[in-house]
Backbone bond lengths (Angstrom), bond angles and torsions (degrees), N, CA, C in turn:
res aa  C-N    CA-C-N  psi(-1)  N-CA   C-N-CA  omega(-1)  CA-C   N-CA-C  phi
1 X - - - 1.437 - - 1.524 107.76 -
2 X 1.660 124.95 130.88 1.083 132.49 -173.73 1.977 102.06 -67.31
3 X 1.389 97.83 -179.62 1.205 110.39 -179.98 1.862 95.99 -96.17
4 X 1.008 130.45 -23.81 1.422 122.59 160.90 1.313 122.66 -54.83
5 X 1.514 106.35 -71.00 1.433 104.53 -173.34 1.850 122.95 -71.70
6 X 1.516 105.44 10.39 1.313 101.27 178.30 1.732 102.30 -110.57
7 X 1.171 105.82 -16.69 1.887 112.17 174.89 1.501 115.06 -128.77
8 X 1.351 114.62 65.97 1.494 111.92 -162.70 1.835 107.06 -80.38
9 X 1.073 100.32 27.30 1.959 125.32 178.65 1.623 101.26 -100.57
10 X 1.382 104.86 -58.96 1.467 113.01 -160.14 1.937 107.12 -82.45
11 X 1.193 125.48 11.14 1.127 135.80 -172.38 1.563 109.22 -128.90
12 X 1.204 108.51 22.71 1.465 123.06 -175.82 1.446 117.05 56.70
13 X 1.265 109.90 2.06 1.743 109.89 166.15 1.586 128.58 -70.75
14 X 1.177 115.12 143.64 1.459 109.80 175.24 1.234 106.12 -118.42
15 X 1.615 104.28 148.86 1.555 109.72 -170.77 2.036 111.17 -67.98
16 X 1.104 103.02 158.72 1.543 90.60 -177.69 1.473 113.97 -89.00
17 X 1.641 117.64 131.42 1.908 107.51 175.07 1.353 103.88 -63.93
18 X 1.132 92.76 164.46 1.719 121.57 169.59 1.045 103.71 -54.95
19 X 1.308 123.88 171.64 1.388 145.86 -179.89 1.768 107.13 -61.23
20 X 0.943 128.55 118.84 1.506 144.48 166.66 1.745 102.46 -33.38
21 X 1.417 134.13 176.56 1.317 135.55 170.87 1.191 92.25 -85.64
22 X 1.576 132.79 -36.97 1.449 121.46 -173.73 1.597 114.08 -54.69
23 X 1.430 88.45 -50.48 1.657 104.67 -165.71 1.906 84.93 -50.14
24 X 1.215 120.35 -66.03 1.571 101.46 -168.43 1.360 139.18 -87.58
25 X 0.825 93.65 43.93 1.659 133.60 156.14 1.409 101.68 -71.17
26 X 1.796 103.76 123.43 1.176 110.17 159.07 1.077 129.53 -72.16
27 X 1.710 115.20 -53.84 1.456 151.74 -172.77 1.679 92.92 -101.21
28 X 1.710 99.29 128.48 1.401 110.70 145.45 1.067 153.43 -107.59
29 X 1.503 135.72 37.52 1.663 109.70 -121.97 1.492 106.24 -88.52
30 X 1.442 109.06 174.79 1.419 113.86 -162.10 1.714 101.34 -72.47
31 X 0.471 126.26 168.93 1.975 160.95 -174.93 1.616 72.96 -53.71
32 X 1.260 123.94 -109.83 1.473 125.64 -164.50 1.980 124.24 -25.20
33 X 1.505 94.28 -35.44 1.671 86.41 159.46 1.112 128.02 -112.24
34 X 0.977 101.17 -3.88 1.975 98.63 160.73 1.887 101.52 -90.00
35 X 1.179 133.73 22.19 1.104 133.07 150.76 1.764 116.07 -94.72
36 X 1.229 107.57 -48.72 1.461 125.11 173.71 1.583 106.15 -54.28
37 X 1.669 113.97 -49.24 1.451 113.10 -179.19 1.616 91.34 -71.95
38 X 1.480 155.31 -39.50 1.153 122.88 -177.87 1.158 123.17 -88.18
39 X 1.708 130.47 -17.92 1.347 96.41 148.16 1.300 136.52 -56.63
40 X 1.589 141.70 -62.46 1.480 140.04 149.71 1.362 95.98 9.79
41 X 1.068 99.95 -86.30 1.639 102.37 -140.89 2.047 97.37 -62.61
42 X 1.399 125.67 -25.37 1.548 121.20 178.89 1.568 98.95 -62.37
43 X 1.531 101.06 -48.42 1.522 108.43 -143.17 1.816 86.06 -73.55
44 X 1.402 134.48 -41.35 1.652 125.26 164.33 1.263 121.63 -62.92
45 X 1.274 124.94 -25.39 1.781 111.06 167.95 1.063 117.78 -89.62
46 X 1.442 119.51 -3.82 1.706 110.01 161.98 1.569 114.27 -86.76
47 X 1.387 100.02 -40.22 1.574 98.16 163.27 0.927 120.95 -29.99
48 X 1.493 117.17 -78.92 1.455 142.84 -171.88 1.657 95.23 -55.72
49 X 0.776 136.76 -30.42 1.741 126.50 -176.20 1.154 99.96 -94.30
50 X 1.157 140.83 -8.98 1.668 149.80 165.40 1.681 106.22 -74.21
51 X 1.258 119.50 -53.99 1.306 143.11 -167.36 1.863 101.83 -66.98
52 X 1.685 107.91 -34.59 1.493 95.79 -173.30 1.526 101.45 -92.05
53 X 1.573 103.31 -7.65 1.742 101.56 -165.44 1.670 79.72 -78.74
54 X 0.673 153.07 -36.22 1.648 151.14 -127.70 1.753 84.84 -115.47
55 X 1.287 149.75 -8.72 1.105 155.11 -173.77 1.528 107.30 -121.33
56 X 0.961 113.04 -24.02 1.684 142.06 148.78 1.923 103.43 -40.77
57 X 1.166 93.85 -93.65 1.905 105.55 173.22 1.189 103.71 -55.91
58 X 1.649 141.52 -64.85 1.101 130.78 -164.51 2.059 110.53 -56.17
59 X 1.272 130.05 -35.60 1.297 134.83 157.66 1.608 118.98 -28.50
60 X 1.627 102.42 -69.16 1.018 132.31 -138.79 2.031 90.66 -74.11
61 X 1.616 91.98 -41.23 1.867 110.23 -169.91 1.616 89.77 -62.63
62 X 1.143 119.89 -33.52 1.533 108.16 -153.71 1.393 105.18 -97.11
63 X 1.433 118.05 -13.66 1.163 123.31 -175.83 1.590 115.38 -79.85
64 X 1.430 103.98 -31.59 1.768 141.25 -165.72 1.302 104.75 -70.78
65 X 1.598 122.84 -69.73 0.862 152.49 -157.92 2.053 112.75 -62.17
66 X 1.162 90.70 153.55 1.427 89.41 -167.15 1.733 106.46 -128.52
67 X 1.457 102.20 -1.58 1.572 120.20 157.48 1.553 115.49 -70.80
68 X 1.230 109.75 100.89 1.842 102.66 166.05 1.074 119.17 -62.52
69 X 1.232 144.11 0.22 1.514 153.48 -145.86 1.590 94.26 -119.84
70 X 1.603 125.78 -56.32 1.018 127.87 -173.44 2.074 102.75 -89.24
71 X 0.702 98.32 -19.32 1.555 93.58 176.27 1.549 111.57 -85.61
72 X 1.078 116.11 -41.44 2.142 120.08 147.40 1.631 89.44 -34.22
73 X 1.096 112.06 -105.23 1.412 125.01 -160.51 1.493 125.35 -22.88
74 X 1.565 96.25 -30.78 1.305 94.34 172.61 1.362 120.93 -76.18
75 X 1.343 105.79 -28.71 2.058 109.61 -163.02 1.245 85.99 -83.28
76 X 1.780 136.00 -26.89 1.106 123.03 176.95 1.739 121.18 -60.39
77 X 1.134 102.40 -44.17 1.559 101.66 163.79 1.293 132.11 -67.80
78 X 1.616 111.04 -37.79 1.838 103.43 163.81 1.521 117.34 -52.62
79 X 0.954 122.97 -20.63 1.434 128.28 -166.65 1.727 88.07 -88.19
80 X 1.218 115.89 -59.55 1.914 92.89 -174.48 1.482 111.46 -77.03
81 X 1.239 121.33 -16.71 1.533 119.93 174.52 1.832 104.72 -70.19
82 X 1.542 121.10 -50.52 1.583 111.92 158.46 1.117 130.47 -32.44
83 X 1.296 110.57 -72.21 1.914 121.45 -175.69 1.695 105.98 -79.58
84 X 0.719 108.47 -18.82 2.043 116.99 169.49 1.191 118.18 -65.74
85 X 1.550 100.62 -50.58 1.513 114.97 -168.76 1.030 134.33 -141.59
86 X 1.561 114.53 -50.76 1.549 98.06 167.24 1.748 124.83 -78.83
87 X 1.533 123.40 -9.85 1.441 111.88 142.82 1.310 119.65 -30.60
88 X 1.179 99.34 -78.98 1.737 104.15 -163.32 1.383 123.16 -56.43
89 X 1.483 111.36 -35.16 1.291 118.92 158.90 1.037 156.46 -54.51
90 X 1.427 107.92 -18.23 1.442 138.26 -179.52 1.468 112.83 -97.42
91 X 1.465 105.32 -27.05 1.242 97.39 148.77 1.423 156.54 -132.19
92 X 1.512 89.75 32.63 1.549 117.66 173.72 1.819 78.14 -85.11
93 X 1.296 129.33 -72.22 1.536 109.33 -179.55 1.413 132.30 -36.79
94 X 1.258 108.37 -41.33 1.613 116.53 -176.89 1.910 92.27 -48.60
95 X 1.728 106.00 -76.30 1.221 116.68 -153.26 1.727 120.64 -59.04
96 X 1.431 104.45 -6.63 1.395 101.82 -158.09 1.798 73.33 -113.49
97 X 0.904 146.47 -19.41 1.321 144.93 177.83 1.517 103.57 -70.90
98 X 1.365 109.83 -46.39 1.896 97.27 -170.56 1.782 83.49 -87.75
99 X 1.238 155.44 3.18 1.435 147.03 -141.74 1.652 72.62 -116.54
100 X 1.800 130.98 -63.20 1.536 109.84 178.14 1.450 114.11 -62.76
101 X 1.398 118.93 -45.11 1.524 106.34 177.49 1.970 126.60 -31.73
102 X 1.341 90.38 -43.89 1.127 86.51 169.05 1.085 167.71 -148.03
103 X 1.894 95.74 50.27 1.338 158.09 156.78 1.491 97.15 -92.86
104 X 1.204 132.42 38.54 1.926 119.08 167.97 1.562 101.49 -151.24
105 X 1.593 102.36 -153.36 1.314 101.81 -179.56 1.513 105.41 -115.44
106 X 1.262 108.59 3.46 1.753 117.87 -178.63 1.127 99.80 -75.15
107 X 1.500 115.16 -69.60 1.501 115.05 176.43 1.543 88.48 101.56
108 X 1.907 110.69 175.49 1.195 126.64 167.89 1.578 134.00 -76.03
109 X 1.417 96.68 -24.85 1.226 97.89 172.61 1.593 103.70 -170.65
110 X 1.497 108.64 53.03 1.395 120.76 169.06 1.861 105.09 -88.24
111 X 1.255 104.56 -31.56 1.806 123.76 -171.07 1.671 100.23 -123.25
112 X 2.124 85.88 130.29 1.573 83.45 164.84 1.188 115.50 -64.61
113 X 1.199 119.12 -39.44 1.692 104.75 -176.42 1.703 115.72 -24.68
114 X 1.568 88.18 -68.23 1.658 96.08 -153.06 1.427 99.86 -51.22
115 X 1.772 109.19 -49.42 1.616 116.53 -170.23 1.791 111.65 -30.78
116 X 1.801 102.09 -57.12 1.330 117.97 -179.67 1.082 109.32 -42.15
117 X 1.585 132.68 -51.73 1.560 132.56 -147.30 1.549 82.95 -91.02
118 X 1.272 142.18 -21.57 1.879 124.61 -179.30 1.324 85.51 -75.85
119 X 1.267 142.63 -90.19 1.398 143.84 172.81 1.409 120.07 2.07
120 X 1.072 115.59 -42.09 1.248 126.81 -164.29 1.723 106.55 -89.45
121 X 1.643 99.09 -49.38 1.354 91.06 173.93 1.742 124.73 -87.75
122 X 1.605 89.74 -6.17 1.848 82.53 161.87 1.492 125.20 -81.41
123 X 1.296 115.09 -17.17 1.102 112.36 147.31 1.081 149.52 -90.94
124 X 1.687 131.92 -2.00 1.199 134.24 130.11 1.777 111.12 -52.09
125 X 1.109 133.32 -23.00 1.755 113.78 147.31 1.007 143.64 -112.83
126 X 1.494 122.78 15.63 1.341 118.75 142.07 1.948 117.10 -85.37
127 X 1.739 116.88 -13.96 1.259 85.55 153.06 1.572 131.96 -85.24
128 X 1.725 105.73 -15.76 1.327 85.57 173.07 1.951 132.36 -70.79
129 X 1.737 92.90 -16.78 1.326 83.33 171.74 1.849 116.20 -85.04
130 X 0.953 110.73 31.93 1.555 105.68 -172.14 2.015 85.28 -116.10
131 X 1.173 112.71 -65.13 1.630 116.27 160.65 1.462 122.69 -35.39
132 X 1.522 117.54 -77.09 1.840 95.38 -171.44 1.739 94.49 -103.76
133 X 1.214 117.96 102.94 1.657 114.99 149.90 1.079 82.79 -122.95
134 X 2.121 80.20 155.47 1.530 116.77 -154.34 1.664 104.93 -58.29
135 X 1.329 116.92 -10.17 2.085 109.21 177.21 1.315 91.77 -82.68
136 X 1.165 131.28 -44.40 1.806 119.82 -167.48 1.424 90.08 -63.90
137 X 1.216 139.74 -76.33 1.470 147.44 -153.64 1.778 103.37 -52.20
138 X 1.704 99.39 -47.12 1.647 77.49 167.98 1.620 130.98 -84.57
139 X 0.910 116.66 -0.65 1.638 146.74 173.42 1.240 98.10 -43.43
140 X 1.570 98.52 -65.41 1.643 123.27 -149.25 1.624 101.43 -84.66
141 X 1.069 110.59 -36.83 1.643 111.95 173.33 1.625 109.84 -95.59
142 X 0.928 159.20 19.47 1.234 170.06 -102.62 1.745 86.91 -143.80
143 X 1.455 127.55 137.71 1.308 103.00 -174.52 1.224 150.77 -90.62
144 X 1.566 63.43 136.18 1.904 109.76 -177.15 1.770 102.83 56.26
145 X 0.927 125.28 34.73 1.688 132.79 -172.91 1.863 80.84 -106.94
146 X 1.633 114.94 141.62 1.391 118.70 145.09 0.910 107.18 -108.63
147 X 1.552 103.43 172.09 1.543 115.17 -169.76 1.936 108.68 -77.24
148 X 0.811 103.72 173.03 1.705 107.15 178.12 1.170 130.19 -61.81
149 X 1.252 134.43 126.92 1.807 132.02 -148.17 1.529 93.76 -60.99
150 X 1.085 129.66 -22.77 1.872 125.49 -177.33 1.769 98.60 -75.77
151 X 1.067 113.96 -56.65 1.340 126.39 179.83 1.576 99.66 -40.54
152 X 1.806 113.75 -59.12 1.441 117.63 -172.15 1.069 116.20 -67.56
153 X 1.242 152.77 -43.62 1.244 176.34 178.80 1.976 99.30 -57.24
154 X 1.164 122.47 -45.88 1.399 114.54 175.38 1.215 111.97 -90.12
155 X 1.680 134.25 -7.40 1.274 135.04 150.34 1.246 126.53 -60.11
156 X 1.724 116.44 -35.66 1.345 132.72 166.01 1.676 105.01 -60.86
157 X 1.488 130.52 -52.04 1.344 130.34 -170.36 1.920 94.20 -71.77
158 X 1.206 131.52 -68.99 1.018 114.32 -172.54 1.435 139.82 -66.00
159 X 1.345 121.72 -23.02 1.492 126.82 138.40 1.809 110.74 -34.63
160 X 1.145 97.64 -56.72 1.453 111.48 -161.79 1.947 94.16 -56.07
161 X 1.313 118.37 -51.02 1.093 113.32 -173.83 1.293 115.17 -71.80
162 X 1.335 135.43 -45.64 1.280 126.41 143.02 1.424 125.78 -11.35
163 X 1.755 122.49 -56.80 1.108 116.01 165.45 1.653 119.48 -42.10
164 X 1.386 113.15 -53.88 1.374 124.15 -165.84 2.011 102.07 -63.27
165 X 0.968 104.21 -35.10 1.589 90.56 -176.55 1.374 123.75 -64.83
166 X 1.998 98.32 -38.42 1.277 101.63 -178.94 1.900 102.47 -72.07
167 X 0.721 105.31 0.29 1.985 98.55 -168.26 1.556 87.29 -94.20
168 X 1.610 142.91 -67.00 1.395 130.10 138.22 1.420 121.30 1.34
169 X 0.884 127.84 -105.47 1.835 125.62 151.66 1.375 99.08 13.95
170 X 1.081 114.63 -77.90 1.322 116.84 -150.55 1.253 120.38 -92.91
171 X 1.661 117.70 -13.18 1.649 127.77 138.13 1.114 120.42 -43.71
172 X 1.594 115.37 -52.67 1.373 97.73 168.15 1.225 141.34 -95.86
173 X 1.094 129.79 25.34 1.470 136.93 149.62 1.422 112.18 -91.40
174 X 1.275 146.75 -4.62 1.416 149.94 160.88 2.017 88.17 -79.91
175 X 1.310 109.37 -68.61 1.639 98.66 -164.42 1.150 111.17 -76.55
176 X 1.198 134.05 -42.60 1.324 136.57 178.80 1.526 126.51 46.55
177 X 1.498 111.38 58.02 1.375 133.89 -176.31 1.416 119.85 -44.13
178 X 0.947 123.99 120.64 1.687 120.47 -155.21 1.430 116.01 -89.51
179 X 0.942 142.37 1.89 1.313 153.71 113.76 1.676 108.80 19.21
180 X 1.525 132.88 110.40 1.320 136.91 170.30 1.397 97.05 -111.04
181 X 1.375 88.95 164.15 1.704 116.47 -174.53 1.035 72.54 -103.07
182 X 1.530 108.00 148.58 1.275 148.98 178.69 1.661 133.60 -65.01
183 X 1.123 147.99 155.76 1.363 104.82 -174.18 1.856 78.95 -123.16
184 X 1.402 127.27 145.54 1.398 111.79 139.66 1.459 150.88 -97.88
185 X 1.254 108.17 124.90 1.455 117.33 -154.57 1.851 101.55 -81.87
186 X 1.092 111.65 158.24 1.799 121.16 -156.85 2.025 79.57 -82.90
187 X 1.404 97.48 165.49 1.576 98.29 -172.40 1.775 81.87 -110.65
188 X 1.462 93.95 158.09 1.660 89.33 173.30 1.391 116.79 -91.44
């Protein structure tokens, strides 16, 4: 064995780093669609965080209110503002969110951040699908009967929390704390 290949330090060589985050990257896309995928995906999670604030008031009116006429009307509209909008929205965000994750150097779950904000928005839609399916929605509009002030009152808190994740969400992509998850390496 040479004196190189047993001290590749002492021969003025340096060992080579690992692969860059770029380098492991599956997906690359060019500059122009990973711009297109980040608008989409901004311009649907503000939506969609618009859509629960607006499901936010619409809750809160129907819960308040002492008009049966306007408290119908309202559950009648959460129900097309759900399947209208925040369906689709949640997961035009979901998909175009893991579509930059991993097309970048963040990745899906290289950074808590990012990890948090998938987390975050899978659970802003599995509670909304546990909240408006189409039997609750017809329940609630069923006529002109609302549902029971206990019933209303935890629609107001869980909408409401929904709000809070997406506002989370969206803390952390403004701060974006640099903090990686860890990787674990096999012990020898």
């Amino acid at each position: 064995m040479s004196v190189t290949q047993s001290q590749p330090h002492s021969a003025g060589l340096r060992p080579r780093p690992g692969p860059s985050a770029a380098d492991r990257q599956w997906w690359r896309p060019r500059p122009s669609t990973r711009k297109l995928i980040t608008v989409v995906h901004v311009v649907s999670s503000v939506a969609l965080l618009g859509e629960v604030w607006v499901l936010v008031l619409l809750n809160l009116t129907a819960t308040q209110t002492s008009d049966a006429a306007l408290a119908h009307s309202a559950y009648r509209l959460m129900s097309v503002l759900v399947f209208g909008g925040g369906i689709p929205l949640s997961f035009i965000s979901l998909f175009s969110g893991i579509a930059l994750g991993l097309g970048s150097r963040w990745g899906v779950a290289r950074h808590y951040w990012v990890f948090a904000k998938l987390l975050l928005l899978i659970g802003v839609v599995l509670v909304g699908m546990v909240l408006f399916t189409p039997e609750v929605m017809a329940d609630a509009t069923a006529g002109g009967a609302s549902p029971s002030a206990g019933r209303q009152w935890t629609q107001v808190a869980v909408v409401s929390a929904q709000a809070v994740m997406l506002l989370a969400a969206t803390a952390l992509s403004v701060y974006k704390p640099r903090r990686r998850i860890g990787r674990r390496r096999p012990r020898p």
